[in-house]
Phi, psi and omega in degrees: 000293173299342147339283178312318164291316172307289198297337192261334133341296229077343176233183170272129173291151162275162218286323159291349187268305195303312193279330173284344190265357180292312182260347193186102206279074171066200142268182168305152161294332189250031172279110182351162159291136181245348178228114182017078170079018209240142197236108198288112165323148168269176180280326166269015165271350207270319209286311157324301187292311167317324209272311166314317207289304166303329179249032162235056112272297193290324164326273121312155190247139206265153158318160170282156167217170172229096119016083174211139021271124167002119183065018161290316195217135166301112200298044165247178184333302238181145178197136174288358165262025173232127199277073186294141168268314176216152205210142166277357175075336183242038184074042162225141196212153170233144183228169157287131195264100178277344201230059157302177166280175177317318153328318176284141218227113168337123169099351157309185210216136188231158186234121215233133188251140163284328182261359190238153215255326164290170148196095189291136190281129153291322195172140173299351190165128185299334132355300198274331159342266173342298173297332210259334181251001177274323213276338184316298215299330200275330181227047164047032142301304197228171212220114188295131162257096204245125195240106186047054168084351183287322058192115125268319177223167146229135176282063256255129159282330173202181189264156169274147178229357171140173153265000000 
C-alpha cells in the first residue's frame, strides 16, 4: 500500500513517516481529532489532499506567506512539496517539507494556516512531532481524551507558532 502511494505521489515518504503508515494508516475520516484539532490523515486522505492541493495551486495564484523560522520553510502559500498529513477539514493542516528552504531540514513538518500568511516549522522530523505531543501529555500541556479505553483525542493548551 505505501508503494502504491509513493509511486501514485512520485516520491518517497521519509523514513518515520513510512514506518509509522507501516503500522497504523491514520484515523478514520469521521474520527475526533488527535493533535490540536487536527485529525492525522490515512494515506488515501494524504493522497485526496495532496491531490485538492495541486489542483487549486495549478487553478489559482497563491498569496505571498512567510516562512518561519526565516530560511526554513519556503515563503509561498502552498506547495505541492508539502505532503499533508492532519488536516482539520476545514483548510488547515501540517504537512511534511519534501522541499525546504536552504535552512531547512527534508521531513520537516509545517503547520499551514488557511486563512493566515505564516508558516511555521512545527518539527524537524515527524518523530520529533510525535515525541513534542507525548511530552504535552506527560506535563499536562495537553490532556489525552480518551474512549472505552481508546486514545481519541488530545486536547491542547495552545496552538503552535513556530519554534
Amino acid at each position: 500500500m505505501i508503494a502504491r502511494v509513493e509511486a501514485k505521489l512520485g516520491f518517497s515518504l521519509p523514513p518515520d513517516l513510512r514506518a509509522s503508515f507501516a503500522i497504523h494508516d491514520g484515523q478514520d475520516h469521521d474520527a475526533p481529532p488527535l493533535f490540536a484539532g487536527l485529525r492525522l490523515l490515512s494515506l488515501e486522505g494524504v493522497v485526496e489532499l495532496a491531490s485538492w492541493i495541486k489542483d487549486d495551486l495549478a487553478a489559482s495564484p497563491s498569496p505571498p506567506a512567510r516562512g518561519l523560522p526565516p530560511g526554513t520553510v519556503n515563503d509561498v502559500w502552498e506547495s505541492t512539496s508539502w505532503l499533508p498529513i492532519g488536516t482539520d477539514d476545514g483548510g488547515n493542516h501540517i504537512s511534511i517539507d519534501l522541499a525546504p528552504a536552504p535552512l531547512g531540514i527534508f521531513g520537516q513538518l509545517i503547520y499551514v494556516y488557511s486563512k493566515h500568511p505564516d508558516r511555521p516549522r512545527i518539527a524537524t522530523s515527524f518523530v520529533e512531532f510525535l515525541d513534542a505531543r507525548v511530552q504535552e501529555w506527560e506535563t499536562g500541556a495537553a490532556e489525552p481524551v480518551v474512549d472505552d479505553g481508546w486514545l481519541v483525542g488530545v486536547g491542547l493548551r495552545h496552538r503552535w507558532r513556530g519554534e
